[in-house]
C-alpha positions as CSV (number, residue, x, y, z in Angstrom):
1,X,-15.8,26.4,42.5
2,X,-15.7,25.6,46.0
3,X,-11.9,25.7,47.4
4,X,-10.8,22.3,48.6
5,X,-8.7,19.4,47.3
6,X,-8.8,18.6,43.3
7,X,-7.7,15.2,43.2
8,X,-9.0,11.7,44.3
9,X,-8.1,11.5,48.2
10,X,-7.9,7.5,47.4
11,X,-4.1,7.0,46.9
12,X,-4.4,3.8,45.3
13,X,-5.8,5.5,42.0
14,X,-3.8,8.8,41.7
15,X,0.1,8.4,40.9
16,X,2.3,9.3,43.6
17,X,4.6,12.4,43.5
18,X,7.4,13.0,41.3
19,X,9.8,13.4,44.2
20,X,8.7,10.1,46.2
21,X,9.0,8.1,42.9
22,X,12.4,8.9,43.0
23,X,13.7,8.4,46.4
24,X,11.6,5.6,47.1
25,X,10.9,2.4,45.8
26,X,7.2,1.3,47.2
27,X,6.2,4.6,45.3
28,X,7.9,3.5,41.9
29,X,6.6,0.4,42.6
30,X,2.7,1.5,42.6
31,X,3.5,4.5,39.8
32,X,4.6,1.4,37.3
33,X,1.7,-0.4,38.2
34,X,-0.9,2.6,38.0
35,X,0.8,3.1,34.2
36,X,1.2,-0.1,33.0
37,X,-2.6,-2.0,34.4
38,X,-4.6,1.2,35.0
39,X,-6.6,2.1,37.7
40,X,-9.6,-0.3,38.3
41,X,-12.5,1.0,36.1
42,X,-16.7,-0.2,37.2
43,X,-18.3,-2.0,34.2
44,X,-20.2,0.0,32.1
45,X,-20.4,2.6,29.5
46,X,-19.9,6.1,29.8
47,X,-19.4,8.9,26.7
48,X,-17.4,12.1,27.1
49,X,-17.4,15.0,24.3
50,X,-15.3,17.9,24.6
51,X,-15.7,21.3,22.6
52,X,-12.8,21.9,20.4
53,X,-11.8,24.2,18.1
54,X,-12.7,22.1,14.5
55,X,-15.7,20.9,16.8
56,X,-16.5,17.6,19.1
57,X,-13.9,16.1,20.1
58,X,-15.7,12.3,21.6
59,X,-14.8,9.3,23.4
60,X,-16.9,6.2,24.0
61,X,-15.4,3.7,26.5
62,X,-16.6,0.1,27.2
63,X,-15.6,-1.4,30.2
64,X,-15.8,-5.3,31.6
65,X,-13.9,-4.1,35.0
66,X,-10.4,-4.2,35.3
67,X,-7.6,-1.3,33.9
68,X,-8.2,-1.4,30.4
69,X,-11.1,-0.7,28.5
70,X,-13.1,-3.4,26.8
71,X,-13.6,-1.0,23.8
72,X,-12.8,2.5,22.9
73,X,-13.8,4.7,20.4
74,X,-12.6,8.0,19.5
75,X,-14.5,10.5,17.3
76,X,-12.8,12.7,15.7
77,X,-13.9,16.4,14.8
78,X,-11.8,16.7,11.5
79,X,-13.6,13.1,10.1
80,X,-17.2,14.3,10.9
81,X,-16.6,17.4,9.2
82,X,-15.6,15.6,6.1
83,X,-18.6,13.7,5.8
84,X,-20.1,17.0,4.0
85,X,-17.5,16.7,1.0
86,X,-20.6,14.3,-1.5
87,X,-22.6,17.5,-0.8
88,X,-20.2,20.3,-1.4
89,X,-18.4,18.5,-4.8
90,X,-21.1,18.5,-7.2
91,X,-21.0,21.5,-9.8
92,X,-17.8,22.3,-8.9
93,X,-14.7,22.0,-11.2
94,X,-11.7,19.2,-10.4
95,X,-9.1,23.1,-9.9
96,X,-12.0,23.3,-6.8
97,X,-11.2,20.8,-4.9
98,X,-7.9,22.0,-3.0
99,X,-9.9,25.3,-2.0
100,X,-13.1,23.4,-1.0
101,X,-11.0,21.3,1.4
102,X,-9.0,24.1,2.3
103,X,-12.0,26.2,3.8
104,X,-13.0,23.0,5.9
105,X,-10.0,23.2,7.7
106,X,-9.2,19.4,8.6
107,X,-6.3,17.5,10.2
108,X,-5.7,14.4,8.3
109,X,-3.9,12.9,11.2
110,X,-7.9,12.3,13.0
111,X,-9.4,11.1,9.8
112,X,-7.4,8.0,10.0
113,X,-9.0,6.4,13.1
């Protein structure tokens, strides 16, 4: 990686330091602004997946312009991984179950997106 700096050298999309915020106000100022409308995204479409541990970890984001996203969708590694329960249950007794959904390993907390 070539040496250099890592961040956007546009201030007006990167918040401002911890230590300006709080001895100055223009720098609160832009830091609530940055947090609360968002930095000004192009229109388009753009998807980002990310290896994780339980597996891809994916986000789709639709954007008109503006801060926020027109649409966002997160996929979650846990609920794709569920999808092969219809194919694992048959032949298997009801006492199965627990172990079956054991040994997929899932977080219940994704599944609910």
């Amino acid at each position: 990686m070539p040496s250099g700096p890592i961040c956007v050298v546009d201030p007006k999309n990167i918040l401002p330091k911890k230590t300006d915020v709080m001895t100055k106000m223009e720098e609160l100022i832009h830091q609530f602004i940055i947090t609360t409308q968002g930095i000004d995204a192009p229109v388009g479409e753009v998807y980002f997946g990310a290896e994780n541990p339980k597996g891809e970890l994916g986000f789709y984001i639709c954007s008109k312009g503006g801060g926020v996203p027109y649409r966002l969708k997160i996929r979650a590694p846990s609920f794709a991984n569920l999808s092969i329960i219809p194919s694992l249950l048959p032949g298997h007794y009801v006492s199965d179950v627990p172990a079956i959904l054991g040994s997929i390993d899932f977080v219940m907390g994704e599944c609910d997106r």
